[in-house]
Gaussian input, Z-matrix of N, CA and C with variables (Angstrom, degrees):
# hf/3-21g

backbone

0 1
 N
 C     1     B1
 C     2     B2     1     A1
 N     3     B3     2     A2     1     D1
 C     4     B4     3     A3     2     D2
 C     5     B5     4     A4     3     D3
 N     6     B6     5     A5     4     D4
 C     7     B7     6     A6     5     D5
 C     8     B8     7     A7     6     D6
 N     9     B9     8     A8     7     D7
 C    10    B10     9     A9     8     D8
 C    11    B11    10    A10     9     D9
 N    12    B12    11    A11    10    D10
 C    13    B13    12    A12    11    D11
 C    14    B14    13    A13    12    D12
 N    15    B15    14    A14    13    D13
 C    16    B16    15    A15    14    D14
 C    17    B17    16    A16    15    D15
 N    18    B18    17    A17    16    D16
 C    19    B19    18    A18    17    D17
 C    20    B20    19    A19    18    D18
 N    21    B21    20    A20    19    D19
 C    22    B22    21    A21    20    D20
 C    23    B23    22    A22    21    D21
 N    24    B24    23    A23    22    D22
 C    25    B25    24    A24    23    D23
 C    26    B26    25    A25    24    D24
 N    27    B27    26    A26    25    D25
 C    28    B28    27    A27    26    D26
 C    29    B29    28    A28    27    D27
 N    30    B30    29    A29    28    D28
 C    31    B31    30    A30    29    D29
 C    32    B32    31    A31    30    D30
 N    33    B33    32    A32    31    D31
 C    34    B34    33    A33    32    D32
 C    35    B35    34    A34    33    D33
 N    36    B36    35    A35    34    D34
 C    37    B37    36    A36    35    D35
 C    38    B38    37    A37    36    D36
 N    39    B39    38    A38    37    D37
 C    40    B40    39    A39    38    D38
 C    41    B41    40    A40    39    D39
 N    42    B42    41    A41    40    D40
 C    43    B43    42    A42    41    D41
 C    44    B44    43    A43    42    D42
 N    45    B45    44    A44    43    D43
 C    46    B46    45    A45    44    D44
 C    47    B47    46    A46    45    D45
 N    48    B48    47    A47    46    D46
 C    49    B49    48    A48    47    D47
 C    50    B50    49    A49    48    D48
 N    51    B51    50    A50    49    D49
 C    52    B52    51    A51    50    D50
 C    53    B53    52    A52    51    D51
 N    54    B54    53    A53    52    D52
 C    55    B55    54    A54    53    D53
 C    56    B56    55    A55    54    D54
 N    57    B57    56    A56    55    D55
 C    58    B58    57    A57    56    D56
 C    59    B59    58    A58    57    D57
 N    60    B60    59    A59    58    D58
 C    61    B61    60    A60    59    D59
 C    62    B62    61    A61    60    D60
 N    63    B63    62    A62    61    D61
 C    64    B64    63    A63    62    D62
 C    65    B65    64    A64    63    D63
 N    66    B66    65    A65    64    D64
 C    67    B67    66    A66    65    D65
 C    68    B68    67    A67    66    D66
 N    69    B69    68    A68    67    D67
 C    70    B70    69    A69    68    D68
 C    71    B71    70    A70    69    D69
 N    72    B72    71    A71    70    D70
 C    73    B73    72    A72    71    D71
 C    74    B74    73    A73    72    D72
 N    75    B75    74    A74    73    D73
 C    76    B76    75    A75    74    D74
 C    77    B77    76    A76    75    D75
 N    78    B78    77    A77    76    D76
 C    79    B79    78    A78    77    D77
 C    80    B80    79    A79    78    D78
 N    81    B81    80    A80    79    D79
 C    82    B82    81    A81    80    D80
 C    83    B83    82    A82    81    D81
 N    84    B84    83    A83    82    D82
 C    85    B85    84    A84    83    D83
 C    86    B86    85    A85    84    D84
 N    87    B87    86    A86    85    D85
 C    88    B88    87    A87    86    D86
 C    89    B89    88    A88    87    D87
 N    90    B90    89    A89    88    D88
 C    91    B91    90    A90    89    D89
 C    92    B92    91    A91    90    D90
 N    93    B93    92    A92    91    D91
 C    94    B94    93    A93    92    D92
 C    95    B95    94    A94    93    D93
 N    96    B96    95    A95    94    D94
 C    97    B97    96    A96    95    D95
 C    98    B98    97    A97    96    D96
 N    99    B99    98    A98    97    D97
 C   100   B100    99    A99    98    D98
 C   101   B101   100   A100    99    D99
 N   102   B102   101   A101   100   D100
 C   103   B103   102   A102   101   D101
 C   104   B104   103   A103   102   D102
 N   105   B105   104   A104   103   D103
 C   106   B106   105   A105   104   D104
 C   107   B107   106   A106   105   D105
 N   108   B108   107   A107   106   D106
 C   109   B109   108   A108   107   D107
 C   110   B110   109   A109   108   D108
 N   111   B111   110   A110   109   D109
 C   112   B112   111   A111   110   D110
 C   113   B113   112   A112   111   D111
 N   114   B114   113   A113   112   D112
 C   115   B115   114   A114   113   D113
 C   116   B116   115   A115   114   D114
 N   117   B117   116   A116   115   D115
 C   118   B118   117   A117   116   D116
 C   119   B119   118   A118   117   D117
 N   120   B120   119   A119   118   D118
 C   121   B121   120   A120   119   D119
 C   122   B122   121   A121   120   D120
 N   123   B123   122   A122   121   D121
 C   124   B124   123   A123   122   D122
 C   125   B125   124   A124   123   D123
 N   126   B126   125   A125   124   D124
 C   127   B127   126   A126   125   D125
 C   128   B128   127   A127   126   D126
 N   129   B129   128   A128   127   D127
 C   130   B130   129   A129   128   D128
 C   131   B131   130   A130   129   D129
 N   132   B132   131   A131   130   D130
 C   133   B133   132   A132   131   D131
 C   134   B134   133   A133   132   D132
 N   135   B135   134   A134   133   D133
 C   136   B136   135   A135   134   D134
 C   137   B137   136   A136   135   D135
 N   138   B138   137   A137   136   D136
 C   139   B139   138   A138   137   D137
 C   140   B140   139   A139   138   D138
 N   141   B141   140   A140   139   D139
 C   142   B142   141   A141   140   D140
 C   143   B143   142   A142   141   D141

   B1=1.4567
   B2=1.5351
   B3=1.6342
   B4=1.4167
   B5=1.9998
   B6=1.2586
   B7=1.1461
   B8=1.6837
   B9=0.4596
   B10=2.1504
   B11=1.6192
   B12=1.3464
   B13=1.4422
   B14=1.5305
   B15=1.4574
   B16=1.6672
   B17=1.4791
   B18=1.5135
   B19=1.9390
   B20=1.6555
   B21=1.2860
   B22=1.6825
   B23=1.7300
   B24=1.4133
   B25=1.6709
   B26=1.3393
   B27=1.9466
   B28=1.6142
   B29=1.6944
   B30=1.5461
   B31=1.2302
   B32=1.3019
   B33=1.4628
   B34=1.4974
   B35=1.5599
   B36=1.2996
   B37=1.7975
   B38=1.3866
   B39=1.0879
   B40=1.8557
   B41=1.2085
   B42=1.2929
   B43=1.3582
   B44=1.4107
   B45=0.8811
   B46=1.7890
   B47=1.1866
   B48=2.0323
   B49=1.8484
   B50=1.7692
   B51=1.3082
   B52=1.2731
   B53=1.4875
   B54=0.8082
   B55=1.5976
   B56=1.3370
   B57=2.0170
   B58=1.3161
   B59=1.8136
   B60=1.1937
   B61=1.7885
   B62=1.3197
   B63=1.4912
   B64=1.9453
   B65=1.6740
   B66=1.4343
   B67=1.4454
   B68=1.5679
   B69=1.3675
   B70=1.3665
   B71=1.6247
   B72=1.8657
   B73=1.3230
   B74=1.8586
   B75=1.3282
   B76=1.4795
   B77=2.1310
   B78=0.5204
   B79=1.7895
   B80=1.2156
   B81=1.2077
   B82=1.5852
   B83=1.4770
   B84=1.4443
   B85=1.4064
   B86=1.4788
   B87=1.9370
   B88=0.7945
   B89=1.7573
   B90=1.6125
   B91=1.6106
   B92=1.5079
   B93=1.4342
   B94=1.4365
   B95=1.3739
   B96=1.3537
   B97=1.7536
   B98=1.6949
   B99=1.5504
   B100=1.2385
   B101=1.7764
   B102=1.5212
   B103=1.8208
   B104=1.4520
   B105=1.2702
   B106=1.6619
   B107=1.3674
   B108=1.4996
   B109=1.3288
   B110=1.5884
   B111=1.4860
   B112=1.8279
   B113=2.0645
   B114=1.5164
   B115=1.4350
   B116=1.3628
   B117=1.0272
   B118=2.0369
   B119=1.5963
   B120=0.9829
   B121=1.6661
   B122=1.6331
   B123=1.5069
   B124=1.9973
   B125=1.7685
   B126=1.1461
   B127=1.4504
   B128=2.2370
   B129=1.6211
   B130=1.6418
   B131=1.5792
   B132=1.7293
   B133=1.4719
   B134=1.7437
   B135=1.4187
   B136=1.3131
   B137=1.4721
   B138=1.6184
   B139=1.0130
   B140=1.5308
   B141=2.1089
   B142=1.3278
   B143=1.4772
   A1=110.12
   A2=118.69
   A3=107.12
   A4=89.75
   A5=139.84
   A6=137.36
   A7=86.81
   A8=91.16
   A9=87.75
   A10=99.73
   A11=111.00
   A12=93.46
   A13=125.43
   A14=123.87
   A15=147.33
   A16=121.74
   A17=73.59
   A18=112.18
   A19=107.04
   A20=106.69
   A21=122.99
   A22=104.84
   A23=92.11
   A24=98.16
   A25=111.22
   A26=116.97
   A27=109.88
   A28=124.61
   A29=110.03
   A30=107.74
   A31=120.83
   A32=111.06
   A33=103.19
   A34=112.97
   A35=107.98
   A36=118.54
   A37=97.04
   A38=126.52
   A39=107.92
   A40=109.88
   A41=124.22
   A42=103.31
   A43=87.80
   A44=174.57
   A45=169.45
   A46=83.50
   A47=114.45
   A48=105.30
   A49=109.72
   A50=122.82
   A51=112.59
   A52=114.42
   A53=118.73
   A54=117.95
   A55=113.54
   A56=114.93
   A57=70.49
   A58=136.89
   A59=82.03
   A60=125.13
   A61=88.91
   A62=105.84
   A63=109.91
   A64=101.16
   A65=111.83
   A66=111.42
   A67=106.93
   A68=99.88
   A69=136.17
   A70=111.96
   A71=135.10
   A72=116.97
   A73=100.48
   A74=115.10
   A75=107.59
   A76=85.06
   A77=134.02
   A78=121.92
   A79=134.62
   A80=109.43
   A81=147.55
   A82=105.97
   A83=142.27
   A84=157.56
   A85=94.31
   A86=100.24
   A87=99.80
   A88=79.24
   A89=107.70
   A90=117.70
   A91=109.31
   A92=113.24
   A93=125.30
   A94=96.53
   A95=104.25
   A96=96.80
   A97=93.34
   A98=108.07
   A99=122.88
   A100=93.92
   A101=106.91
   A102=88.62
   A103=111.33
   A104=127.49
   A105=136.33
   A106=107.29
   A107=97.10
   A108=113.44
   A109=124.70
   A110=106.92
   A111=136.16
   A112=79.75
   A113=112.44
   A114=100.19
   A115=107.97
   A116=111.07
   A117=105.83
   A118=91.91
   A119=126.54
   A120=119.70
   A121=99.49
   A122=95.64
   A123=88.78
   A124=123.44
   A125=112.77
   A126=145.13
   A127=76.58
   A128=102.22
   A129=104.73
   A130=97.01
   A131=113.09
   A132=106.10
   A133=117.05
   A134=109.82
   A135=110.64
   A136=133.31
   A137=110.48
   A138=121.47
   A139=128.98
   A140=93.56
   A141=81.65
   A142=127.12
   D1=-43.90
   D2=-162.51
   D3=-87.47
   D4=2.55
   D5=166.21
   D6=-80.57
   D7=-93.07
   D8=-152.74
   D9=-28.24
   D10=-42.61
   D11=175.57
   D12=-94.17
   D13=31.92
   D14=111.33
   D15=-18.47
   D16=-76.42
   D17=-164.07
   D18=-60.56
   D19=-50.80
   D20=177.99
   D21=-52.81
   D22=-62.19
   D23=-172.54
   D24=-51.28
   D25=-55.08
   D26=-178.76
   D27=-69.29
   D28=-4.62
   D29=162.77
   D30=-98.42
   D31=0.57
   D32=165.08
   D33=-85.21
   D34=-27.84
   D35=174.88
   D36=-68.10
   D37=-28.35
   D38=170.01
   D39=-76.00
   D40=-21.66
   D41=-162.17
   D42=-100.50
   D43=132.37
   D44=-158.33
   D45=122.99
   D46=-87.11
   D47=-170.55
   D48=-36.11
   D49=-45.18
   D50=-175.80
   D51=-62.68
   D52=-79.49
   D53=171.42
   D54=-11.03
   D55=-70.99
   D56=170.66
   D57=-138.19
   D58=91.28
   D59=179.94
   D60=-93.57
   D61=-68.31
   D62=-167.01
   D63=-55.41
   D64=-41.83
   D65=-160.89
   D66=-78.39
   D67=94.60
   D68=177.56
   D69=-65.00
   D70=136.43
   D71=-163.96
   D72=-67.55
   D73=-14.77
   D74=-164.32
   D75=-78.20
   D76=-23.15
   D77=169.41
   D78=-65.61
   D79=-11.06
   D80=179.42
   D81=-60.98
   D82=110.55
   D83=-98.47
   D84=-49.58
   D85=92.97
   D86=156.85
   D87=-168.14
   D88=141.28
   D89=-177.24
   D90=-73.57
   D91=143.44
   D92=173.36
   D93=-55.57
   D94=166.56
   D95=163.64
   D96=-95.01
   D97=175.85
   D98=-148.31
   D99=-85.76
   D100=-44.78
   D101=178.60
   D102=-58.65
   D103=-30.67
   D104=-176.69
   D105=-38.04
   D106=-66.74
   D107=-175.29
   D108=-52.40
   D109=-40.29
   D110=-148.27
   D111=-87.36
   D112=-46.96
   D113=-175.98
   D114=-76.90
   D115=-39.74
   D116=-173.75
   D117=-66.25
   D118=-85.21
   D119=179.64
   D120=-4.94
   D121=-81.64
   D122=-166.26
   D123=-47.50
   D124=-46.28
   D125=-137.85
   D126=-76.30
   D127=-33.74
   D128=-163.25
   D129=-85.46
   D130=-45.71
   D131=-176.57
   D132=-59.31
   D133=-31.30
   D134=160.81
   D135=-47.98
   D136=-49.76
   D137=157.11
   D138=-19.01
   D139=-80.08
   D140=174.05
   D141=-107.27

């Protein structure tokens, strides 16, 4: 149990640093467009 919830936690810290890596200041209140989002979403659950 406390391994998977390791594993869970440091792939959620990747996915945060990633996010925002992508999140560029020109994105800054202003919405991704929806495929942007729909591929980074997938492209990350793949990931982990």
């Amino acid at each position: 149990m406390g391994r998977l919830d390791r594993r869970s936690q440091s792939a959620k810290m990747r996915f945060e640093a990633a996010r925002k890596r992508r999140m560029h200041p020109l994105w800054q209140g202003q919405l991704a467009p929806v495929h942007w989002r729909t591929k980074f979403t997938t492209k990350e659950m793949k990931d982990v």
